[in-house]
LUMGUKE-161568 format. One record per residue (C-alpha): residue in one letter; residue number from 1; z, x, y. Coordinates in Angstrom, 2 decimals. Each point is the difference from the previous one (the first is absolute). Layout:
N
a  NUM  Z  X  Y
...
This chain:
159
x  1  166.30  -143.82  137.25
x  2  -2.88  -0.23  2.78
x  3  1.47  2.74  1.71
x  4  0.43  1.90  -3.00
x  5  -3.34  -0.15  -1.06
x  6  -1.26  0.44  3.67
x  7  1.59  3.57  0.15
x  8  -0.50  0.88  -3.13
x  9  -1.61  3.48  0.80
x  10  3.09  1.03  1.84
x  11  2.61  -1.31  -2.35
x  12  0.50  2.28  -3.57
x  13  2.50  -1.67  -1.30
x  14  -1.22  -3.95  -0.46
x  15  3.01  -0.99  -2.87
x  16  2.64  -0.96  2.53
x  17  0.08  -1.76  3.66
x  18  2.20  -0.66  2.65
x  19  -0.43  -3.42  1.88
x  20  2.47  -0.89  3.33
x  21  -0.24  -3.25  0.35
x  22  1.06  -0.24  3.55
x  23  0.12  -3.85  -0.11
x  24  3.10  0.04  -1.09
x  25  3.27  0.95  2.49
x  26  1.68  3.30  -0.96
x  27  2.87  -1.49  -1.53
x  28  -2.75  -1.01  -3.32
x  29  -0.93  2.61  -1.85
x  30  -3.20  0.66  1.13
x  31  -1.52  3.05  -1.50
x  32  -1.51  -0.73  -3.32
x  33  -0.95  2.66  -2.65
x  34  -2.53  -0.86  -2.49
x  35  -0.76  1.84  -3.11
x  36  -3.80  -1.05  -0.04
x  37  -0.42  1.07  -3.47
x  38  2.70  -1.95  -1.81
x  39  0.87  -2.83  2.64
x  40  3.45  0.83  0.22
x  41  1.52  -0.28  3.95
x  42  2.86  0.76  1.68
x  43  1.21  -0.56  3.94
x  44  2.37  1.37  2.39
x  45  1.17  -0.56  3.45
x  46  -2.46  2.04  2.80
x  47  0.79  0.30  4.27
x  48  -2.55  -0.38  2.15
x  49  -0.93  1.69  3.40
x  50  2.36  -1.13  3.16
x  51  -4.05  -0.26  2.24
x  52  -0.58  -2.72  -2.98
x  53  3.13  -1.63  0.78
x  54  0.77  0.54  3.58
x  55  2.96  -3.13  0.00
x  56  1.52  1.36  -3.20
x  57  -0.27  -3.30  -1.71
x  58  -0.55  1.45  -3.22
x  59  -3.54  -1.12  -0.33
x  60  -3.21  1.93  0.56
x  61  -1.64  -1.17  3.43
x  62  -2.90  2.48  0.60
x  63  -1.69  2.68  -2.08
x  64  -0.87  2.93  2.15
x  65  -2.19  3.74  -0.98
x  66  0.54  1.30  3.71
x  67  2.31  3.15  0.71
x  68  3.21  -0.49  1.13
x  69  -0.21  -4.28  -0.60
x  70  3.16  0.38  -2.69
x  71  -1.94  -2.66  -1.65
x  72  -0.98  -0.03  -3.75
x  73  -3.20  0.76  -0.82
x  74  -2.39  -2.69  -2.63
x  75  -2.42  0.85  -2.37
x  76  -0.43  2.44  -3.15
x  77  1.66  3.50  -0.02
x  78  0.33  2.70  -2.28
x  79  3.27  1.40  -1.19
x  80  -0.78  3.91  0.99
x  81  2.55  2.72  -0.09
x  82  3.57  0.77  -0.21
x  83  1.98  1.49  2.83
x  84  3.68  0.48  1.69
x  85  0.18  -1.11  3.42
x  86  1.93  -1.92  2.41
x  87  1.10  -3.12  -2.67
x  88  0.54  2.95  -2.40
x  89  -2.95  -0.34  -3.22
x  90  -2.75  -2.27  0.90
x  91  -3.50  -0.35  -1.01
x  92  -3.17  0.49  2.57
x  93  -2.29  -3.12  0.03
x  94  -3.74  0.04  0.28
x  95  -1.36  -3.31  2.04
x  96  -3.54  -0.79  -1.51
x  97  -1.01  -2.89  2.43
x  98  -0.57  -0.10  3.41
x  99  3.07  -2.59  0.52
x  100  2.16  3.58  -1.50
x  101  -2.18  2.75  0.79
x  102  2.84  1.59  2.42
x  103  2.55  0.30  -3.10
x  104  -0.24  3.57  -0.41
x  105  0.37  0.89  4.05
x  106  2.58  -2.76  0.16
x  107  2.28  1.53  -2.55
x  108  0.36  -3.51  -1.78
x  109  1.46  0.99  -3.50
x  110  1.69  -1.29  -2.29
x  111  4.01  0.85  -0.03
x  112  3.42  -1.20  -0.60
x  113  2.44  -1.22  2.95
x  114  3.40  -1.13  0.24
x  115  -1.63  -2.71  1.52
x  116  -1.83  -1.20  -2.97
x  117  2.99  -0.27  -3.09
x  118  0.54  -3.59  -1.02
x  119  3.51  -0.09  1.39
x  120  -1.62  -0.32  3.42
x  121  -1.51  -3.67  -1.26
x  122  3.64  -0.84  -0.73
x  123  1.55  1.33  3.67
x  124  -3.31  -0.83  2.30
x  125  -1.80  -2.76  -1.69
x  126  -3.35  2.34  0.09
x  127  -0.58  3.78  -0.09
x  128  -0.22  2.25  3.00
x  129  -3.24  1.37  1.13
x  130  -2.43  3.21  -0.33
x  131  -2.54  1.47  2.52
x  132  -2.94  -0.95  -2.02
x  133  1.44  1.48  -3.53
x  134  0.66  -1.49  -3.33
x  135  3.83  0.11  -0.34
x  136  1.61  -0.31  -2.97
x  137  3.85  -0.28  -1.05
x  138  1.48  3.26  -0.32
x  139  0.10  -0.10  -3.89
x  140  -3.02  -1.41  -0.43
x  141  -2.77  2.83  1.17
x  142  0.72  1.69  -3.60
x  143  -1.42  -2.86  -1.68
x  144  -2.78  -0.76  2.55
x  145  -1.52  3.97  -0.13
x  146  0.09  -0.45  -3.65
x  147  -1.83  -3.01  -0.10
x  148  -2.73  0.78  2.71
x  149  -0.43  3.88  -0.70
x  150  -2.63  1.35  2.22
x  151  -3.47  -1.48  0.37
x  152  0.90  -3.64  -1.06
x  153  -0.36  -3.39  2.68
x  154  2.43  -1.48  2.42
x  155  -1.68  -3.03  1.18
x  156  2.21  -1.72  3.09
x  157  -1.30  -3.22  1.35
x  158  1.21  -3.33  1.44
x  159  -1.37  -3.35  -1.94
């Protein structure tokens, strides 16, 4: 909510957030959506970058903003547009700290991946790993672009 209120000149849409809670390995379910407005949450599973995770232990190591580190980026983003690329339909990230400030020229968006569906937790033990991105199961980025929309908060951070 710090973070929220921190940016709140660059983010429109203030009724719904996005925390990664990169604590948590990437077999948890570690992206949380919160309706800010009526309390209610919900939380699904989330890869993180292989420069975060270099041993592929399934827990974030390292949180990186330089070009080419792989790594995952922390800090508060903004959920910007919509476009087809390389993962197929993604969604362009905005880093608003200086710990993210590279998102844009880093391409770290937010996508689905093969490596990212739950039946990976059941055949692996964790998820596989991004460069940098938010990854998402592959039938889960309908319900994660229509709960962020464009201008709302991702925050990612480690406790």
């Amino acid at each position: 909510m710090a973070a929220l209120n921190e940016h709140a000149g660059s983010i429109k849409a203030r009724d719904r957030i996005a925390i990664v809670d990169f604590t948590a390995p990437s077999s948890e379910a570690r992206l949380h959506f919160l309706d800010v407005v009526n309390g209610n949450a919900s939380r699904l599973l989330v890869a993180h970058g292989s420069g975060s995770d270099p041993d592929h232990t399934g827990y974030l190591k390292r949180f990186s903003n330089m070009v080419g580190s792989n790594a995952s980026s922390e800090g508060a983003f903004i959920a910007d547009d919509y476009y087809v690329g390389k993962h197929g339909r993604s969604q362009r990230l905005v880093g608003l700290d200086p710990t993210n400030s590279n998102a844009r020229e880093r391409a770290l968006v937010i996508h689905s991946a093969w490596y990212a569906d739950d039946a990976m937790i059941a055949s692996h033990g964790m998820l596989g790993r991004s460069q940098g991105c938010f990854a998402v199961g592959e039938n889960k980025l309908d319900d994660v672009f229509a709960f962020l929309g464009q201008g709302r908060m991702i925050y990612a951070a480690r406790a």
